[in-house]
C-alpha positions in Angstrom: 3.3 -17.0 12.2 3.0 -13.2 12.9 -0.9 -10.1 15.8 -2.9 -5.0 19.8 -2.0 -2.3 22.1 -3.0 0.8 27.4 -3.8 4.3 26.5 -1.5 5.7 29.3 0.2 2.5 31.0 1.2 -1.0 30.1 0.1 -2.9 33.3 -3.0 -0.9 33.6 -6.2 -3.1 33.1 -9.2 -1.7 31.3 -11.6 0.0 32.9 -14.9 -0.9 33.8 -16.2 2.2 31.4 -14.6 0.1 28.7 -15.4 -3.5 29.5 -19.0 -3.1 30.0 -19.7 -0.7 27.6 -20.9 -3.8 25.2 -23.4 -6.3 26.1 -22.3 -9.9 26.6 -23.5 -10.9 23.2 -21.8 -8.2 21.2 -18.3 -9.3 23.4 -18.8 -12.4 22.4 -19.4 -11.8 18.5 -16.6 -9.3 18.7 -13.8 -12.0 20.0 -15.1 -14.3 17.4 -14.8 -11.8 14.3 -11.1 -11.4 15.6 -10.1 -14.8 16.0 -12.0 -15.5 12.2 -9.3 -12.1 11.3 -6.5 -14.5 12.8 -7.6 -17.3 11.2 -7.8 -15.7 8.0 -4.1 -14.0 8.1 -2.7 -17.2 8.6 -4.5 -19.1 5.7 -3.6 -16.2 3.7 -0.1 -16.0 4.8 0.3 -19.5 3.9 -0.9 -20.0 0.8 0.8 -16.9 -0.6 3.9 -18.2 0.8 3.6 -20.9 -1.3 2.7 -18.9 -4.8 5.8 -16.6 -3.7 8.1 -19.0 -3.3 7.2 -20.8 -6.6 7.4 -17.7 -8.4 10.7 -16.9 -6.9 11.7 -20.3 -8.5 11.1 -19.0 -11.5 13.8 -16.5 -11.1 17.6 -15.9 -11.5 19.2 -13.5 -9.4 22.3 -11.3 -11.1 25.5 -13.4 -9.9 26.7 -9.9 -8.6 24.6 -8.8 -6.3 23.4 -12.4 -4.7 25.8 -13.1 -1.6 25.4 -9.1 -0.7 21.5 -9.7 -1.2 21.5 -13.0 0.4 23.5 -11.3 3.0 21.1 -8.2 4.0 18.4 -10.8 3.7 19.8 -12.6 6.1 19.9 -9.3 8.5 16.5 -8.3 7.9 15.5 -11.6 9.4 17.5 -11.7 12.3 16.1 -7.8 13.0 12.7 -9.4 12.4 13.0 -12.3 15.1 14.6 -9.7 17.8 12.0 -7.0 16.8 8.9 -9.5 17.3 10.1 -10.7 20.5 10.7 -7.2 22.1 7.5 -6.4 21.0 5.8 -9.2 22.5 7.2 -8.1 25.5 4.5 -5.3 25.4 1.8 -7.1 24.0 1.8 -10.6 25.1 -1.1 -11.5 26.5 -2.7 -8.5 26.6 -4.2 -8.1 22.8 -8.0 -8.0 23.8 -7.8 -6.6 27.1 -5.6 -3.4 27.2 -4.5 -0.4 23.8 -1.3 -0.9 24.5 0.6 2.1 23.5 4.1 2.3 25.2 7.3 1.3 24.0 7.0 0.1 20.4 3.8 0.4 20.3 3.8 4.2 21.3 5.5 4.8 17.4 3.8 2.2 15.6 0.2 0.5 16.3 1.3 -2.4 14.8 5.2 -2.8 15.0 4.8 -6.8 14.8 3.9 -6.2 11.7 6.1 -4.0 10.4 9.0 -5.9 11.9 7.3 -9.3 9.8 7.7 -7.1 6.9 11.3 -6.7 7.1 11.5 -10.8 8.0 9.5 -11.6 4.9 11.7 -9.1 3.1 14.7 -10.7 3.9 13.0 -14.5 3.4 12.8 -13.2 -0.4 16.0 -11.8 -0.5 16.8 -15.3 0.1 16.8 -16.1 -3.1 19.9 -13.4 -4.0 17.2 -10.7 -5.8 16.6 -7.5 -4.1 13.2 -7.6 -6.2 11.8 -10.7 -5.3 12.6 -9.7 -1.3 10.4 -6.4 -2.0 7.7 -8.2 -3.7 7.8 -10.3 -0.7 7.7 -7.2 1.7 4.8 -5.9 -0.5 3.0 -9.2 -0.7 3.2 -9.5 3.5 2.0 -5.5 3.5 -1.0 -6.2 1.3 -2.0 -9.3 3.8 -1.4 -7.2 6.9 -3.2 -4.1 5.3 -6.2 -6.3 5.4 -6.1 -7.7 8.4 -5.6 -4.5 10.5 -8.6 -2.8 9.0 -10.6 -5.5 10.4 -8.3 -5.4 13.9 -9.0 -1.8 13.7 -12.7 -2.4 13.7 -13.0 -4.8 16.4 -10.7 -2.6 18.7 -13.0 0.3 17.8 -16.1 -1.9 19.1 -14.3 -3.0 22.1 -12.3 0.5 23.6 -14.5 3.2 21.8 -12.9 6.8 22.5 -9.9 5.6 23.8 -8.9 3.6 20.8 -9.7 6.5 18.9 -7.4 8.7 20.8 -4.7 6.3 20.5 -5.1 5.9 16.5 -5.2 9.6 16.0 -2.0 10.4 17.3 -0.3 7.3 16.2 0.7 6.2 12.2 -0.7 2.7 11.5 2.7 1.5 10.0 5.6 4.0 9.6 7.1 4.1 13.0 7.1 8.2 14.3 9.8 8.5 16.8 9.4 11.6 18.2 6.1 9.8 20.0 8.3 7.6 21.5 7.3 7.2 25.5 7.8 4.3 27.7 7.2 2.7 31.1 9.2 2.5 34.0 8.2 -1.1 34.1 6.2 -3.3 32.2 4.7 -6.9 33.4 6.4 -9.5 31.0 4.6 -13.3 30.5 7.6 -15.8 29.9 5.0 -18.1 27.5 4.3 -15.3 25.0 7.5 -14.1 24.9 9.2 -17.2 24.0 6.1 -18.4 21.9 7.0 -15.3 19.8 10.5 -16.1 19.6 9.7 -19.8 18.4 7.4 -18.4 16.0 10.3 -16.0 14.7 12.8 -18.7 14.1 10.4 -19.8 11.4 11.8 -17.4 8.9 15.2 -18.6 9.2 13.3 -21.9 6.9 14.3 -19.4 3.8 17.7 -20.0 4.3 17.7 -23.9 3.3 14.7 -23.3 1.4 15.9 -21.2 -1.6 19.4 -23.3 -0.8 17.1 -26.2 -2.3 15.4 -23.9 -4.7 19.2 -23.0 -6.2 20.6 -26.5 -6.1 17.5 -27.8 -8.0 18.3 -24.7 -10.6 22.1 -25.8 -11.0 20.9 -29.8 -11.4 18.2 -28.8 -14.1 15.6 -30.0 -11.9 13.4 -27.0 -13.4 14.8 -24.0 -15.4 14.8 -20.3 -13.7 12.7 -18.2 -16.4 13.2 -14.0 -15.7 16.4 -13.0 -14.8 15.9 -10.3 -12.2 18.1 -8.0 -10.1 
């Protein structure tokens, strides 16, 4: 449901330095550890999703704060799905050929991420308590934080010094926007870009989700346990 980054230009392919620097073997044990990293972030985003969701069934929100909640929640989605797409006018296409590192990605190395943070933020704020969206935030960091370590790796292997470079001077997460830089223009792949905005409408489920998940509360179909703010 959620994903790399040229040193100095978007459109620029890598070199020949960088593409032949590993035998054929090593290239081809390299793309399968990431698509095995893919694979596994999406298992584990799933089925954490589900152990979130029936924990936050478990919970009452305070009747005070859950329309303004519900409300940011709400936002923080809608930033999520905008933020995703932009960014995937960067990186679409381009994950295991080119460090990107304009635009976005010249303030964060992974600002898909952090914008799925805020969406799965907002998908627990769904349920009208602030705490449940940060455990939520937390529970999608904790996922990522794995996953990157072993993105990290595999970019290592693949772009050497370059890479390097690139993850010196730029934070992981926290976007750092006095390294902001971008490109004149950038080549954009219409079937990424809207394959990421598909993808983003998927948080927008929360919103009939924990609808159902209150409903069932009101009708007694189960009893909410921990009141929370």
């Amino acid at each position: 449901m959620m994903p790399l980054e040229p040193s100095d230009s978007v459109s620029k392919p890598a070199s020949p330095a960088l593409s032949g620097s590993s035998p054929p073997d090593d290239a081809c044990r390299s793309a399968v550890d990431i698509q095995s990293v893919q694979r596994w972030r999406k298992a584990g985003i799933l089925v954490g999703g589900l152990l979130l969701v029936v924990c936050a069934a478990l919970v009452t929100s305070w009747p005070l704060l859950e329309h303004p909640v519900e409300h940011l929640g709400l936002i923080a989605i809608m930033v999520c799905i905008i933020g995703r797409a932009w960014c995937s006018l960067y990186i679409g296409g381009r994950k295991k050929q080119e460090i990107i590192s304009a635009g976005p990605y010249s303030v964060s190395r992974n600002p898909l991420y952090v914008f799925s943070f805020i969406g799965a933020f907002g998908i627990g704020a769904q349920s009208g308590s602030l705490s449940v969206g940060l455990v939520f935030g937390l529970a999608c960091w904790v996922v990522f934080r794995i996953v990157v370590g072993r993105e990290e790796r595999f970019l290592s292997d693949a772009f050497g010094h370059d890479y390097q470079a690139y993850r010196e001077r730029t934070p992981r997460f926290l976007p750092k926007l006095s390294l902001w830089r971008d490109e004149a223009e950038i080549m954009i792949r219409p079937v990424f870009f809207v394959r990421t905005v598909r993808d983003g409408f998927v948080f927008l489920l929360a919103l009939p989700l924990f609808e159902a998940i209150e409903q069932l509360q009101r009708l007694g179909g189960f009893n909410a346990v921990v009141p929370v703010p």
